[in-house]
Backbone as CSV, one residue per row, in Angstrom:
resi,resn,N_x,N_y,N_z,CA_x,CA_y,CA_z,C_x,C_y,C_z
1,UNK,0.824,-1.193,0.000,0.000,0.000,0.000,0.866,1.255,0.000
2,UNK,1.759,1.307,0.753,2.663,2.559,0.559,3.471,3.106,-0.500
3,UNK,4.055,1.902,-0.902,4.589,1.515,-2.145,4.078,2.530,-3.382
4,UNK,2.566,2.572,-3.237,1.797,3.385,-4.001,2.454,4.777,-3.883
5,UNK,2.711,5.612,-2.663,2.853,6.586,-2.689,4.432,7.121,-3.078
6,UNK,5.242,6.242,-3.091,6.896,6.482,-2.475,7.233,7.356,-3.955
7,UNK,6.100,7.463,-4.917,6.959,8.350,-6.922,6.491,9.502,-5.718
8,UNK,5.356,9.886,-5.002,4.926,10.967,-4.257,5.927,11.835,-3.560
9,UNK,6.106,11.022,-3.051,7.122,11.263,-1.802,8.577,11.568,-2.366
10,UNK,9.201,10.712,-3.116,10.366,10.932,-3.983,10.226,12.598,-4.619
11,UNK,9.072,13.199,-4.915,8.814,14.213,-5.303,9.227,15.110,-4.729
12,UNK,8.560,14.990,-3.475,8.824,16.136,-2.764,9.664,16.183,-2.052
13,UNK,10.821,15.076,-1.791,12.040,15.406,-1.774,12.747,16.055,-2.316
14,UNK,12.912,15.687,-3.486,13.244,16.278,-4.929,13.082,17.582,-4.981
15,UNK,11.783,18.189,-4.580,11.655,19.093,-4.529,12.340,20.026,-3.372
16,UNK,11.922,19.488,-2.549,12.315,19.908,-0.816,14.244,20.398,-0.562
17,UNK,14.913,19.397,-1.526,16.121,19.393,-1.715,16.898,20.081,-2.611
18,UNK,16.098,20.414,-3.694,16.143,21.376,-4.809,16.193,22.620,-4.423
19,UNK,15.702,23.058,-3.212,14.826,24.480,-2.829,15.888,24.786,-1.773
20,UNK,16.340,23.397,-0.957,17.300,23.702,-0.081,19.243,23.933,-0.842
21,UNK,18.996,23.201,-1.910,20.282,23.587,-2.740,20.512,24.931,-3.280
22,UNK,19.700,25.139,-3.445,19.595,26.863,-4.403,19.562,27.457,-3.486
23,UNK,19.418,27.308,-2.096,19.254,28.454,-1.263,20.667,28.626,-0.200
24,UNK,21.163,27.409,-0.387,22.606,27.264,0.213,23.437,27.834,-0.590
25,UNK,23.372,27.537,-2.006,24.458,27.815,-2.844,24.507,29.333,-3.266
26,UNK,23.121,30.111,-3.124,22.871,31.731,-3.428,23.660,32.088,-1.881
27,UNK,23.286,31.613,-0.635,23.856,32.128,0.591,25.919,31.997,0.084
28,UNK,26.287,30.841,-0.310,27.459,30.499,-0.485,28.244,31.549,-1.321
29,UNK,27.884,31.433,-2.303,28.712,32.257,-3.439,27.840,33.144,-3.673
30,UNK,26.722,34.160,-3.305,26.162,35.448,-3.301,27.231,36.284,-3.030
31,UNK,27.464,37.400,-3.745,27.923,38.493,-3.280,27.624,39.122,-2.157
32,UNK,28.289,39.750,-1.252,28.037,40.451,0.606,28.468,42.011,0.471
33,UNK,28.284,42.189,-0.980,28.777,43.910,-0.715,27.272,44.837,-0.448
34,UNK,26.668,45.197,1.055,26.372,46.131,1.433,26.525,47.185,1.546
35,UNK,25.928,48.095,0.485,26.118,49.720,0.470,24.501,50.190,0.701
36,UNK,24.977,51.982,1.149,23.455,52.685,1.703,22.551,52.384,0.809
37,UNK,22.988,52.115,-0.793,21.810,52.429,-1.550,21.025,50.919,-1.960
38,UNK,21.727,49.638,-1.851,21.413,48.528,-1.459,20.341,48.351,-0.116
39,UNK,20.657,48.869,0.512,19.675,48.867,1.725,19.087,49.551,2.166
40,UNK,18.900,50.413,1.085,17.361,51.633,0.947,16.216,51.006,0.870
41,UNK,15.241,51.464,1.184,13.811,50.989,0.595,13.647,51.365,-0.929
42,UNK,12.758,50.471,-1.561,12.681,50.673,-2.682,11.247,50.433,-3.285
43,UNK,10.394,51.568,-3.852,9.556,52.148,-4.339,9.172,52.259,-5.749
44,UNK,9.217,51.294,-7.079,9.229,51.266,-8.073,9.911,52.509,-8.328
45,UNK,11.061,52.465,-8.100,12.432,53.184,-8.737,12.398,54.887,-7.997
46,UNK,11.246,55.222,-7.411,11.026,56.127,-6.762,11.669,56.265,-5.307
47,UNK,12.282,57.323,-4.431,12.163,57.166,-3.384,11.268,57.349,-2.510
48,UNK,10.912,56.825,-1.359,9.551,56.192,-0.325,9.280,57.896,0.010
49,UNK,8.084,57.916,0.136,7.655,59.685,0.210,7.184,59.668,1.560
50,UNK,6.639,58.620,2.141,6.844,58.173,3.588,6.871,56.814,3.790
51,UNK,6.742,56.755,5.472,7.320,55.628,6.064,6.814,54.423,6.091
52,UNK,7.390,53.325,6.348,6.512,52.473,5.723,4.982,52.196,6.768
53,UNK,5.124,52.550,7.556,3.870,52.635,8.439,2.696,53.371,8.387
54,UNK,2.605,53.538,6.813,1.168,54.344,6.380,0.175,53.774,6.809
55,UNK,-1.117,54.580,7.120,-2.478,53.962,7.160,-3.008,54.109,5.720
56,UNK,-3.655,52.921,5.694,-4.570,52.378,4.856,-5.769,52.558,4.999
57,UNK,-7.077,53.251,4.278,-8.126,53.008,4.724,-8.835,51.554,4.424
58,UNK,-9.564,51.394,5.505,-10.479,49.616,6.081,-11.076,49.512,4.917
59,UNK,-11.670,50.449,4.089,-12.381,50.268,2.941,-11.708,49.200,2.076
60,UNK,-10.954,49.443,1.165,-10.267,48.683,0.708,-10.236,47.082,1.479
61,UNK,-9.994,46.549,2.257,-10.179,45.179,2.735,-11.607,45.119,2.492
62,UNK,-12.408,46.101,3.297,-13.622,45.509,3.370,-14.277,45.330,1.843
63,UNK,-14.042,45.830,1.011,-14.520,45.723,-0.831,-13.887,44.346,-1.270
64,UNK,-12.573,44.469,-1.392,-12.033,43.100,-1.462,-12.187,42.106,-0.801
65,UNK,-12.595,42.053,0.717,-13.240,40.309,1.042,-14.687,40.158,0.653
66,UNK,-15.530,41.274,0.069,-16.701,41.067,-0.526,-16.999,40.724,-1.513
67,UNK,-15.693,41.395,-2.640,-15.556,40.803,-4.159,-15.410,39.097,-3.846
68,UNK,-14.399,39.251,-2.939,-13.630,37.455,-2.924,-15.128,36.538,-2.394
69,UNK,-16.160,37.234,-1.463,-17.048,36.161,-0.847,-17.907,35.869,-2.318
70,UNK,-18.419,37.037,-3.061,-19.335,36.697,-3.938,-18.602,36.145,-5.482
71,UNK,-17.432,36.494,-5.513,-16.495,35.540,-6.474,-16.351,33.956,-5.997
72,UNK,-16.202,33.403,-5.159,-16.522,32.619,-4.595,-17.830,31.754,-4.629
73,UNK,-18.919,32.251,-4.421,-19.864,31.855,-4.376,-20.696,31.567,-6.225
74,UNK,-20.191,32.232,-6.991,-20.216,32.658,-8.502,-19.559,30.852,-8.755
75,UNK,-18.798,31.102,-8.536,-17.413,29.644,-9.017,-18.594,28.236,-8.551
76,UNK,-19.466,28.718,-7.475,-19.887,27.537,-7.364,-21.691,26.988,-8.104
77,UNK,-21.791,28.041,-9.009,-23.098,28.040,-9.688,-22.241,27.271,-11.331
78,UNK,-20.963,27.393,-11.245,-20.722,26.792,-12.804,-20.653,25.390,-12.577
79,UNK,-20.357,24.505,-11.983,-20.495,22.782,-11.753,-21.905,22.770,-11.604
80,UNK,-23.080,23.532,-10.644,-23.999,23.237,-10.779,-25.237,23.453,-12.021
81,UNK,-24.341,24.252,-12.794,-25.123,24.557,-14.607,-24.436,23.476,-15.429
82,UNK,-23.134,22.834,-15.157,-22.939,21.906,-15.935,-23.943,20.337,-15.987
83,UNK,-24.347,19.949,-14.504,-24.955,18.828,-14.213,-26.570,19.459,-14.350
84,UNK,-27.080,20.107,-14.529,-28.340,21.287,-14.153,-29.075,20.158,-15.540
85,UNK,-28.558,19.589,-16.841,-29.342,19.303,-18.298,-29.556,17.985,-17.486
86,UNK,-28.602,17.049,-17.127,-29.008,15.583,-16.490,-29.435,15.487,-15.393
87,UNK,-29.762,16.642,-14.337,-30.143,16.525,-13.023,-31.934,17.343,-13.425
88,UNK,-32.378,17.553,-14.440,-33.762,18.142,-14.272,-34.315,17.651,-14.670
89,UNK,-33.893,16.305,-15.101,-35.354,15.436,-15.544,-35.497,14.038,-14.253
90,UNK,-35.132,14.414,-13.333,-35.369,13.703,-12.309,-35.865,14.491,-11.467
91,UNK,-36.728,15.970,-11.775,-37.323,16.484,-10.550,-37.080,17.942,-10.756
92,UNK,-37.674,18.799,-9.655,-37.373,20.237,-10.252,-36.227,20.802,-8.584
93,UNK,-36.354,19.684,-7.740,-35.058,19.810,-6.725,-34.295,20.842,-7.208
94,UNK,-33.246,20.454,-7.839,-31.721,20.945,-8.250,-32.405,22.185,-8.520
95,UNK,-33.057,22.267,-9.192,-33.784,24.196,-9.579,-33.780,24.630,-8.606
96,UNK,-34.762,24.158,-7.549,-35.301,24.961,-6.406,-33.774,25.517,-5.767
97,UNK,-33.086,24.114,-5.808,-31.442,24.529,-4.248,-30.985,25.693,-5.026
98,UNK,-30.983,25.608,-6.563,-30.010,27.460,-6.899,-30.840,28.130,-6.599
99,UNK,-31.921,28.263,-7.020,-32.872,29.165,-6.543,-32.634,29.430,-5.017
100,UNK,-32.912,28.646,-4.302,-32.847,28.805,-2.731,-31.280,29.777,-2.406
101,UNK,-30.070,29.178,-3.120,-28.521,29.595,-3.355,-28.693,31.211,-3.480
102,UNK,-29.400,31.321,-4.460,-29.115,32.808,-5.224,-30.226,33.480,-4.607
103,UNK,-30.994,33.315,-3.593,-31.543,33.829,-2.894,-30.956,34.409,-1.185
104,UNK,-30.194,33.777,-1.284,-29.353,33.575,0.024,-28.310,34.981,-0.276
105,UNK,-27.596,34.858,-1.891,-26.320,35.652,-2.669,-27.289,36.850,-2.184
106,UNK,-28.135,36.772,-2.535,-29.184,38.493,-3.072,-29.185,39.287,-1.639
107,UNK,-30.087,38.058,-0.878,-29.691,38.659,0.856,-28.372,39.207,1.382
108,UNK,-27.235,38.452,0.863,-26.211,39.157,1.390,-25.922,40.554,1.029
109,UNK,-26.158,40.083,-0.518,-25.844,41.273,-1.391,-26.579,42.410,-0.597
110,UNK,-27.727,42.374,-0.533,-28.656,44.040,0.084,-28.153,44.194,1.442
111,UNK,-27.584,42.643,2.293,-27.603,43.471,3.334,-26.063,44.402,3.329
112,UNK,-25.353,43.958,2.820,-23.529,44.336,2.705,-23.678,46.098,1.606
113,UNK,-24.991,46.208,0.758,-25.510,47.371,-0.018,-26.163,48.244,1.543
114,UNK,-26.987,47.834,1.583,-27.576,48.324,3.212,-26.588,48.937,4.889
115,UNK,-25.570,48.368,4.170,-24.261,48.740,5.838,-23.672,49.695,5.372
116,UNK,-24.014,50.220,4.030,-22.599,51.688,3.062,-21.756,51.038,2.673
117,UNK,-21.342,49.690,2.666,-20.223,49.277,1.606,-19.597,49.914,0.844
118,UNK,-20.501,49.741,-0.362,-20.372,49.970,-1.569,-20.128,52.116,-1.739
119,UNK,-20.016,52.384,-0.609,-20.567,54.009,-0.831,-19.177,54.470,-0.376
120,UNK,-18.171,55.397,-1.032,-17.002,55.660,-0.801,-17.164,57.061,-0.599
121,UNK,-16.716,57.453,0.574,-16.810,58.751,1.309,-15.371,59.597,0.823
């Protein structure tokens, strides 16, 4: 039974050992010349206009884990439109659960529209 796994495992040695070679041999023979401008911050070729301890406004997260929840939830209506032609002649079930699904999406949707989300001050 294990036997099965050991091309697996050989892999990720392989791999594991690969990752540890390249990283010995860049430490080994890397160049060590540290100068100020080497160990500047670096700003797409710009210098940093401040520190790196800017605030961010919450907005931004909060838009992006909303894109990601309803991107998410999107990904999971395409497997259920693929099986949707052989699963509806055994019943109108499978209809109703997206239905029930995208009823659930809509609720979120108004209530996350309803908190100012979407409204940038």
């Amino acid at each position: 039974m294990i036997g099965q796994y050991l091309p697996i495992l050989f892999v990720f040695v392989l791999a594991a050992g690969f990752a540890l070679v390249m990283l010995g041999l860049t430490h080994v023979i890397g160049p060590r010349i540290k100068t100020q401008v080497k160990l500047a911050p670096y700003e797409s070729g710009v210098d940093p206009a401040e520190g790196g301890r800017s605030r961010l406004n919450v907005r931004y997260f909060v838009i992006g884990l909303v894109f990601i929840i309803f991107d998410l939830e999107v990904v999971f209506m395409f497997p259920w439109a693929v099986i949707f032609k052989e699963q509806a002649s055994e019943g109108p079930f499978i209809f109703f659960e997206m239905l029930f699904f995208l009823v659930v999406l809509l609720v979120g949707y108004l209530y996350v529209w309803r908190k100012g989300v979407f409204e940038w001050e």
